[in-house]
C-alpha positions in Angstrom: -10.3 -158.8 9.5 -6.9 -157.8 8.9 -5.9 -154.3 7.8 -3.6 -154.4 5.3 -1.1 -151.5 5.5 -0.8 -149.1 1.8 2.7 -148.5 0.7 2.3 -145.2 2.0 1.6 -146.2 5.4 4.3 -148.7 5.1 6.7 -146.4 4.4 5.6 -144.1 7.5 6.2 -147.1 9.5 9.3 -147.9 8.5 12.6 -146.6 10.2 14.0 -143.6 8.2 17.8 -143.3 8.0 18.9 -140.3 10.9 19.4 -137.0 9.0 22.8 -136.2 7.9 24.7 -133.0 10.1 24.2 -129.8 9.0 27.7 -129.1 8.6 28.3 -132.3 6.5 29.2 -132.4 2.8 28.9 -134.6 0.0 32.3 -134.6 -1.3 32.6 -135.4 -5.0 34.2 -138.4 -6.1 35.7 -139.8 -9.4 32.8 -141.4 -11.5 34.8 -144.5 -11.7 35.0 -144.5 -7.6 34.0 -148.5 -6.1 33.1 -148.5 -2.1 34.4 -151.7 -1.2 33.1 -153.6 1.5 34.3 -156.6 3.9 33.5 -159.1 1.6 36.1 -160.3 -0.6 38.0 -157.6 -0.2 41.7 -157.2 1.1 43.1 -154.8 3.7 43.6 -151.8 1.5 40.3 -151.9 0.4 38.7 -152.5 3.7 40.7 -149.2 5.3 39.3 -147.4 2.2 35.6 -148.1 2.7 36.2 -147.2 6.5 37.7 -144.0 5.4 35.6 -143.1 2.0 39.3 -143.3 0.2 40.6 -144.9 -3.2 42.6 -147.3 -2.7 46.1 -147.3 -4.5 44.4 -149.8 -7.6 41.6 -146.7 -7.8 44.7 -144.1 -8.5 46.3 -146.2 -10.6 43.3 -147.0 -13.0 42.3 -143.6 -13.5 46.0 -142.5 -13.7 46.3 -145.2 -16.8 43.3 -144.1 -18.3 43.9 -140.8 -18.2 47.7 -141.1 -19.5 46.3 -143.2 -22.6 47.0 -140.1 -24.9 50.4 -139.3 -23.2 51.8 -143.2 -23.7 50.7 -142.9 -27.1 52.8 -140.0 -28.3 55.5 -140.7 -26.2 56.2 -144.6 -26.2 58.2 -145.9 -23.5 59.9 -149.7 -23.3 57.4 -152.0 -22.2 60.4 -154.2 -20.8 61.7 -154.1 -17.6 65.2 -153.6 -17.3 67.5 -156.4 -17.8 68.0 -158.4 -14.9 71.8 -159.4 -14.1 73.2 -163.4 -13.9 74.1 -163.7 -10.5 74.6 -167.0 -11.0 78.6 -166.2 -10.8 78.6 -164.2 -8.2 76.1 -166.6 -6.1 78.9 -169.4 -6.9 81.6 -167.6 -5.5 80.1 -166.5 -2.6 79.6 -170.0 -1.6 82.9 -170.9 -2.2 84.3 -168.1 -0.1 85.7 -169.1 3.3 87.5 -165.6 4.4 86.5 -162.4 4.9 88.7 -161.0 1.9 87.1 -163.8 -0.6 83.9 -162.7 0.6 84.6 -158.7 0.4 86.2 -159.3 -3.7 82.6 -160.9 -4.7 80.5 -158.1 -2.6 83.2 -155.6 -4.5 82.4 -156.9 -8.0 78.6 -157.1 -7.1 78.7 -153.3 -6.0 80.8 -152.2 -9.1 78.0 -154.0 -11.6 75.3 -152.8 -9.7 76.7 -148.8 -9.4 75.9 -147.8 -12.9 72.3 -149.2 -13.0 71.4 -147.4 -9.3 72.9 -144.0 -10.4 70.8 -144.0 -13.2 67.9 -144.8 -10.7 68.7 -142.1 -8.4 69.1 -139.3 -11.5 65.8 -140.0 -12.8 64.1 -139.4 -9.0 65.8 -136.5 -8.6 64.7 -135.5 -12.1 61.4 -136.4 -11.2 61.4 -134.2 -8.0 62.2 -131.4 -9.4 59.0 -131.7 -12.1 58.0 -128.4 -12.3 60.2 -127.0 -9.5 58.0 -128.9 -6.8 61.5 -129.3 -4.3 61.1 -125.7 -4.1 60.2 -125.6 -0.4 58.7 -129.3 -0.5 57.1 -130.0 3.0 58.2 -133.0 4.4 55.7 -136.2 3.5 55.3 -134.4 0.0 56.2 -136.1 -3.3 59.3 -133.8 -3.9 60.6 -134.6 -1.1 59.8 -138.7 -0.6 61.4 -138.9 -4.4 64.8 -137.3 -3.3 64.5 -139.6 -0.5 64.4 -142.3 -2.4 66.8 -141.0 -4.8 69.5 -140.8 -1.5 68.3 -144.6 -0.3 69.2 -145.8 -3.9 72.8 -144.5 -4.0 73.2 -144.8 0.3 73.0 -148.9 -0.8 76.2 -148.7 -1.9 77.8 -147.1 0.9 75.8 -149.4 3.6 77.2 -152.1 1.8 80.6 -150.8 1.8 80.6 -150.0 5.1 79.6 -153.3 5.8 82.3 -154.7 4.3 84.9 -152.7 5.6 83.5 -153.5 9.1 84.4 -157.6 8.4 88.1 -156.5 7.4 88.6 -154.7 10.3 87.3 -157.2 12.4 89.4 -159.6 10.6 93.0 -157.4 10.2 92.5 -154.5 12.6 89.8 -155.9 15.7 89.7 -153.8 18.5 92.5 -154.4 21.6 90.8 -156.8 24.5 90.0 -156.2 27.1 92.3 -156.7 30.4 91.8 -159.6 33.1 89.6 -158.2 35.0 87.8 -156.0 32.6 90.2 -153.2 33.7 92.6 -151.5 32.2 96.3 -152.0 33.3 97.5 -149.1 35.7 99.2 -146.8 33.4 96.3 -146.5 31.1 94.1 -145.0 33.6 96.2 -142.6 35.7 96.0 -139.2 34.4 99.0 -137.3 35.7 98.2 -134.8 37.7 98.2 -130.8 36.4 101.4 -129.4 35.9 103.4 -132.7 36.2 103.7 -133.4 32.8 107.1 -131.7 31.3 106.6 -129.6 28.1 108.3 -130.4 25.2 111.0 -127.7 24.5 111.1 -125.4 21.8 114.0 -125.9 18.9 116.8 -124.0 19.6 115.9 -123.1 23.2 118.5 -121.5 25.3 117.5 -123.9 28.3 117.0 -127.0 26.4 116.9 -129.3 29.4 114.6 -127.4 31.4 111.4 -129.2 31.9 
């Protein structure tokens, strides 16, 4: 006859999960923390379970939740910023066939697009400075990837400058070629010797001819 096992001796039977270390903590988490798994899940989510780690849409849900009272007494435009027509400027940069035609639509694009990108670039710098964190801000730290980003929002305008700049030069002012060869002709690469080249002379020098 067959013994059937009681649910206590089941339960001495059974595997038991291996202690946890005796140096290990429980760390607290948020009460609104989710442990994703593989299933379903995208890559930020799956890095997070491997790690124990909210994911960016964990900080930002609690963040929003927790702002609730601060949006409501201080309303802010729901509305994005309005986005330019490019529609023009797209046109014309079809149509242009030389590097200046080309450099006048990038120079109109950068002179609409400056006012809107300084604006950017004072808020972030506000913004670092919340609280005087750029005091001594490590590097990584928010102070100091929000003046980063306030220099990458100006420093667009000056790569794209420089850019343009580059095509006139290559189009009025490109570089001397090279000689046959890949040399340089003969007088360009002797260097006269020490002592051989004469000095200009000084105004109003009693030996004016004198090398």
């Amino acid at each position: 006859m067959q013994q059937i096992a009681t649910p206590v001796q089941s339960a001495r039977n059974d595997p038991q999960p291996a202690p946890a270390p005796k140096d290990s903590c429980i760390i607290p988490r948020d009460p609104d923390f989710e442990l994703y798994d593989n299933v379903g899940r995208d890559a930020d989510q799956i890095q997070a379970a491997r790690y124990n780690l909210a994911t960016r849409g964990d900080l930002k849900r609690w963040a929003q939740r927790d702002a609730q009272p601060f949006r409501a007494a201080y309303p802010l435009p729901d509305q994005p910023w309005p986005a330019p027509d490019l529609t023009p400027y797209l046109d014309a940069l079809a149509a242009a066939r030389t590097p200046a035609e080309i450099d006048a639509v990038t120079d109109h694009v950068l002179d609409a697009a400056e006012p809107a990108l300084r604006a950017l670039s004072d808020y972030l710098v506000a913004a670092a400075r919340w609280k005087q964190e750029n005091r001594d801000a490590a590097k990584g730290s928010p102070s100091h990837l929000l003046m980063t980003a306030a220099s990458r929002a100006v420093s667009a305008l000056a790569l794209a400058d420089e850019a343009g700049l580059n095509r006139l030069r290559a189009a009025y002012d490109p570089a001397p070629a090279p000689a046959a060869g890949g040399t340089m002709a003969a007088d360009e690469t002797t260097t006269p010797e020490p002592g051989q080249v004469p000095l200009a002379p000084l105004p109003d020098h009693r030996n004016v001819h004198t090398p």
